[in-house]
C-alpha positions in Angstrom: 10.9 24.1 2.4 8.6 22.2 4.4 8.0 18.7 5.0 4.5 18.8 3.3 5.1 20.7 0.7 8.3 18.1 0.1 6.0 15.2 0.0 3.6 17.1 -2.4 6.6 17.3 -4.5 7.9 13.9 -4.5 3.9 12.9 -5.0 3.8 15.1 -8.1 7.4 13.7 -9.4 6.4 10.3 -8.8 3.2 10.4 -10.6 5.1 11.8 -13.7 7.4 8.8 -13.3 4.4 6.3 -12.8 2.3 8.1 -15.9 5.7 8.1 -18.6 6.1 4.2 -17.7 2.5 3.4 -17.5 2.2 2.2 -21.1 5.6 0.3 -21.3 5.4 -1.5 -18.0 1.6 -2.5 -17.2 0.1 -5.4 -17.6 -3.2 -6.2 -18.6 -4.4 -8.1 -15.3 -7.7 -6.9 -14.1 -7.9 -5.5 -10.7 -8.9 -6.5 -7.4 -10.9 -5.1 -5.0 -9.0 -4.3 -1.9 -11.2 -3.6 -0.1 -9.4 -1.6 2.5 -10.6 0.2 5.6 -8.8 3.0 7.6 -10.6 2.6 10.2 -10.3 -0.9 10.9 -6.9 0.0 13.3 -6.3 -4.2 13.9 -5.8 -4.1 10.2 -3.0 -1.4 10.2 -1.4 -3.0 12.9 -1.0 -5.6 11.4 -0.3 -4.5 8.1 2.6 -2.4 9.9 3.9 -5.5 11.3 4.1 -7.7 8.2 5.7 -4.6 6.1 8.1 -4.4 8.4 9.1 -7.8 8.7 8.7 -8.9 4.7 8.8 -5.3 2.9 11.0 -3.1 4.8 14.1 -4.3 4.1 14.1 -2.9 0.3 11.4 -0.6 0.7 11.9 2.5 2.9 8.8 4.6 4.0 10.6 8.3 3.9 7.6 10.1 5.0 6.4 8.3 7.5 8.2 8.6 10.9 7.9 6.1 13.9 6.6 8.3 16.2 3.6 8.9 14.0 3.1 5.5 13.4 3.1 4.6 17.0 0.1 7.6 17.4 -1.9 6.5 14.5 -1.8 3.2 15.0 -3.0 2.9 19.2 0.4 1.5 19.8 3.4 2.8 22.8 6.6 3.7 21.5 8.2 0.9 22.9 6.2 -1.6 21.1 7.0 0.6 18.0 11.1 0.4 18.8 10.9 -3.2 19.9 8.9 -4.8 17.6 8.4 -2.4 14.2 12.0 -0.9 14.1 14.4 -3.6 12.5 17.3 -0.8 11.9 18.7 1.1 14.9 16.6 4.3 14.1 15.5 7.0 16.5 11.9 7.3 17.7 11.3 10.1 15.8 13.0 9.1 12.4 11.5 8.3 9.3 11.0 4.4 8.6 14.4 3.6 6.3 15.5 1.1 4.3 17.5 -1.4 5.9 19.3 -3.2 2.8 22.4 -1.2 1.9 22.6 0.4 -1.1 25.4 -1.0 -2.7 23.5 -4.9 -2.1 20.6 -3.3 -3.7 22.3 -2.3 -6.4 23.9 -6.1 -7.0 20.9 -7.6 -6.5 18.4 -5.8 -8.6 20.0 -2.9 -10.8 19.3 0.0 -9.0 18.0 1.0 -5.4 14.3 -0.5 -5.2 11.9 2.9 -4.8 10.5 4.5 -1.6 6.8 3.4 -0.9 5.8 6.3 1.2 3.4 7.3 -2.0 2.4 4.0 -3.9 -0.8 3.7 -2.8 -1.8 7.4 -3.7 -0.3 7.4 -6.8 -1.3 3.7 -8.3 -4.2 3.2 -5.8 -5.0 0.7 -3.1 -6.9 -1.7 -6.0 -3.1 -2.1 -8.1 -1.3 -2.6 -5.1 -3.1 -5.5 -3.4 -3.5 -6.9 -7.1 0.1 -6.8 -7.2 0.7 -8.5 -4.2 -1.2 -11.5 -5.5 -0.3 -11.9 -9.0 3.7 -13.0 -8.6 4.4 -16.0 -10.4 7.5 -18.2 -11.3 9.0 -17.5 -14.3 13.0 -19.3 -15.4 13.1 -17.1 -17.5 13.3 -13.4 -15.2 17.0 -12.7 -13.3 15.5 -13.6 -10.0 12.9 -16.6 -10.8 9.7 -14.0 -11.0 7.0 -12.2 -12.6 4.0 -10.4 -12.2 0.9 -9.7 -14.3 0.5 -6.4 -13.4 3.7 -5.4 -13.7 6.0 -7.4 -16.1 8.9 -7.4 -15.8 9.6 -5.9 -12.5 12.7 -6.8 -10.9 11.3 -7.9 -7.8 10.6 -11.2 -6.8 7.7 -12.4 -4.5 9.0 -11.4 -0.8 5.5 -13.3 0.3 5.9 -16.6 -1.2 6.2 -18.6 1.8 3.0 -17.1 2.8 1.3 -17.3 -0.7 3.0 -20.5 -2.2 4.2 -20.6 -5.8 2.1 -19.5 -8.6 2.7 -20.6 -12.0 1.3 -18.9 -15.4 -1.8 -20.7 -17.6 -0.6 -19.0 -20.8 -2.4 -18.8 -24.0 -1.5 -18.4 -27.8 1.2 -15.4 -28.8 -1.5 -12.8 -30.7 1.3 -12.4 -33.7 4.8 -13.9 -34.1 7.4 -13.2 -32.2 5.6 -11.4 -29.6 5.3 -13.2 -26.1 2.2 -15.8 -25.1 -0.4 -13.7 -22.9 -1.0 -14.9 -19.2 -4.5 -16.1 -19.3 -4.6 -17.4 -15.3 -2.5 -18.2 -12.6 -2.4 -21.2 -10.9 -1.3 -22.1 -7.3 0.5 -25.5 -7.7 2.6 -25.4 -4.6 0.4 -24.1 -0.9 2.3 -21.6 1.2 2.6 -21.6 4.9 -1.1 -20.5 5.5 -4.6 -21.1 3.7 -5.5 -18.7 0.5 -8.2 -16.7 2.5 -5.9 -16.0 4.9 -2.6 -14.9 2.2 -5.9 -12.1 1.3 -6.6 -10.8 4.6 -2.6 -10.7 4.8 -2.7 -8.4 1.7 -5.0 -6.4 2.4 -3.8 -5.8 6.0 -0.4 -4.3 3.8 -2.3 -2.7 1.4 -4.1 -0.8 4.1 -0.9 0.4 5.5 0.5 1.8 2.9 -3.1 3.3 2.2 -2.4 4.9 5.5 1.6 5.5 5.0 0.3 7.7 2.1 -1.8 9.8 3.7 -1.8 9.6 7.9 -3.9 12.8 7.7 -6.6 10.7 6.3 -7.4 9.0 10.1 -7.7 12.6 12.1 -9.5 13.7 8.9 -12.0 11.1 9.5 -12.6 11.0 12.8 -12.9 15.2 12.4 -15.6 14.7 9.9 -17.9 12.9 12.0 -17.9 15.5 14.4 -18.8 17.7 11.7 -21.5 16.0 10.2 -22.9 15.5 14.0 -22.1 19.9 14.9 -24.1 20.4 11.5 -26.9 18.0 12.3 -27.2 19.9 15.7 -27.3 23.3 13.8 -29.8 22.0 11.5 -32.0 21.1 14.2 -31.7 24.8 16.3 -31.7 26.5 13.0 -35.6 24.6 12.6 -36.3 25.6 16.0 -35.3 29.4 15.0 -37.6 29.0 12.4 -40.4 27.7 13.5 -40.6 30.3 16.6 -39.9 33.3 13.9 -42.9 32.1 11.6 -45.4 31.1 14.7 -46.9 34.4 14.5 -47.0 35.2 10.7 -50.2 33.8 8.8 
C-alpha cells in the first residue's frame, strides 16, 4: 500500500470520525477568517517553528517528514535538525510526537490525535478560530474550554502568548441546560500584543494548511506556468489564424 493512498485513507477515516462527532461536540462560535496564504513561505516558517515549539509535543504530524519540510519550506537540513526537530528523529522521518504515550494517557484520557489532516478535514477557518477561543473554565479537568469545541480536553498550549480569556455568558435557554458563551473577554494580557497573538495564529494555521497537503506549493507554482504556456498558445494559435483567414473574403 502506498504512502498516498494511506493518507487518503486516514483522510477518509478521519472525516467519518469528525462528521459522527460533529453534532455532539461543536460549538456555536462563528468563524474566523484565517486568512491564510501558501505562498507567503516567511509565514510557514514560522508557523513550523511555533508548532514545533508549543504543538508538537502532543501533536504528531505522521505524514509529514522532515526532509520535506526542510524543501518546502526554503530551509537546509540542518536548520531543520537543529532548530525544528525536538525528538532525536532521522532526517528523513515523519515529524512524531514527543510526549509518551502512557503521560498522554494520564494527562488527558487518551493519546491526543495526529494533526497531519486537521486542516483538510475541518478547514483552515475552524482551526485558527480554535486557536483563539480558549477560555478559563474551574469547572473542565485541566482549567479550560473552548467555544468551538466544548469540552475538549485540551487546554490552551498558547496562553502565555494569548493571555487568559474568560467567558461573558448569557441566560441558560431552558432549565437545567448550560448558560451560552455570549463573548470572551481578555482580562489578563499575554506576553505579546493581540495583533501580534493573530499573526501568530495564523502563521500555525498556515502550516498545518500546508502539513495537509505539501503538494499544494509545487501545484501552485506548476499552475502558473500553465496559465503562462496557455496564454503563449493562445496568442500563436491567433497568429495561425489570422495568416489561414488573410486570404479568404
Amino acid at each position: 500500500m502506498t504512502e498516498r493512498w494511506m493518507v487518503r485513507m486516514a483522510l477518509v477515516a478521519t472525516m467519518l470520525i469528525a462528521s459522527g462527532m460533529a453534532v455532539a461536540a461543536e460549538g456555536t462560535a462563528k468563524m474566523l477568517q484565517a486568512g491564510n496564504d501558501l505562498g507567503d513561505r516567511a509565514s510557514l516558517q514560522r508557523g513550523a517553528q511555533l508548532y514545533m515549539n508549543y504543538c508538537s509535543s502532543c501533536h504528531a504530524l505522521k505524514y509529514l517528514r522532515y526532509s520535506r519540510m526542510a524543501a518546502d519550506l526554503g530551509l537546509t537540513e540542518e536548520e531543520v535538525m537543529n532548530n525544528l526537530n525536538f525528538t532525536g528523529s532521522a532526517i528523513g522521518d515523519p515529524v512524531p510526537v514527543s510526549m509518551p504515550k502512557a503521560e498522554a494517557e494520564k494527562w488527558f484520557g487518551k493519546m491526543p490525535p495526529d494533526l497531519s489532516l486537521i486542516s483538510r478535514v475541518r478547514g483552515p477557518d475552524w482551526v485558527y478560530t480554535y486557536l483563539k477561543s480558549f477560555y478559563l473554565d474551574s469547572s473542565r479537568p485541566l482549567g479550560w474550554n473552548n467555544t468551538v469545541f466544548p469540552n475538549a480536553s485540551m487546554p490552551n498550549p498558547l496562553w502565555q502568548m494569548q493571555g487568559l480569556q474568560h467567558a461573558v455568558h448569557g441566560k441558560p435557554e431552558a432549565p437545567g441546560l448550560d448558560p451560552p458563551v455570549l463573548a470572551l473577554e481578555l482580562r489578563a494580557p499575554g506576553n505579546v500584543d493581540p495583533g501580534q497573538y493573530d499573526q501568530a495564529v495564523r502563521d500555525i494555521t498556515n502550516f498545518l494548511a500546508y502539513a495537509g497537503e505539501p503538494a499544494a506549493l509545487k501545484r501552485q507554482q506548476l499552475g502558473v506556468w500553465v496559465v503562462l504556456f496557455l496564454a503563449f498558445l493562445t496568442f500563436l494559435l491567433y497568429l495561425l489564424k489570422k495568416d489561414y483567414w488573410k486570404d479568404v473574403h
